[in-house]
C-alpha positions in Angstrom: 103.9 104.8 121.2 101.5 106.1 123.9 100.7 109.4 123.3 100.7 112.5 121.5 104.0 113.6 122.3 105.0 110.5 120.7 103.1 110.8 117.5 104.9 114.5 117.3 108.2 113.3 117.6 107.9 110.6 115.3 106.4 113.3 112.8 108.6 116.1 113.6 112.0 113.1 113.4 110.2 111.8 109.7 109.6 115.3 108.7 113.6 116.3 109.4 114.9 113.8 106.5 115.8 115.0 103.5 113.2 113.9 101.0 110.3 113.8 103.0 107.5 116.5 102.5 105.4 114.9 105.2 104.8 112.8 107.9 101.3 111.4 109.0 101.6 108.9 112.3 98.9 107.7 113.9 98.7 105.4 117.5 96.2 103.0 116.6 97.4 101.1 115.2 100.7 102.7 115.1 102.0 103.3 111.9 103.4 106.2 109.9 102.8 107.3 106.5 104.8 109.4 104.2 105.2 111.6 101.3 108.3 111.5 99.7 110.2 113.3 97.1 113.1 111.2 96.5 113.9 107.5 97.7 114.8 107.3 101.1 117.1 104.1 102.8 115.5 102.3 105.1 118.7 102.5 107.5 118.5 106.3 107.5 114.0 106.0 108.4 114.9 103.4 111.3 118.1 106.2 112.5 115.4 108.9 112.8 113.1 106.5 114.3 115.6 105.4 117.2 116.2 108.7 118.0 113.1 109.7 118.4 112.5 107.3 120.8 113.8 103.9 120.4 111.2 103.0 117.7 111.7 100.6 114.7 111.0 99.8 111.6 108.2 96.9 111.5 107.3 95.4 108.2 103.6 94.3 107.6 102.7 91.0 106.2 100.9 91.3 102.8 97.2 90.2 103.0 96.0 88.1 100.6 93.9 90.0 98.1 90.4 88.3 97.9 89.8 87.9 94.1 87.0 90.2 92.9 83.9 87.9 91.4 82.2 89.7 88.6 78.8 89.4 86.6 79.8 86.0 85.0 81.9 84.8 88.5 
């Protein structure tokens, strides 16, 4: 994604699935976010995604969570 225009038809695709009460996308870094009413396939988010522009799906790597040292740590 590049632009505005893109972020809005990512948002306006996301936002036409059944389920999904909203759609947040953002360019940097590109990612969307969404609020959901329902579960929702993966197959059926990358179909919107391709359409809207040849986008895909791109899973993030968990980061290791950093263990949380206390009083007594």
């Amino acid at each position: 994604m590049s632009c505005g225009g893109c972020v809005a038809n990512v948002e306006k695709a996301l936002g036409e699935i059944d389920g999904v009460n909203k759609a947040t996308v953002n360019l940097n870094p590109p990612k969307a976010k969404m609020r959901v009413n329902q579960t929702i396939s993966t197959n059926i988010l990358q179909a919107a995604l391709a359409e809207a522009g040849g986008y895909r799906i791109v899973e993030e790597e968990e980061k290791p969570k950093k263990p949380i040292k206390g009083c007594c740590g």
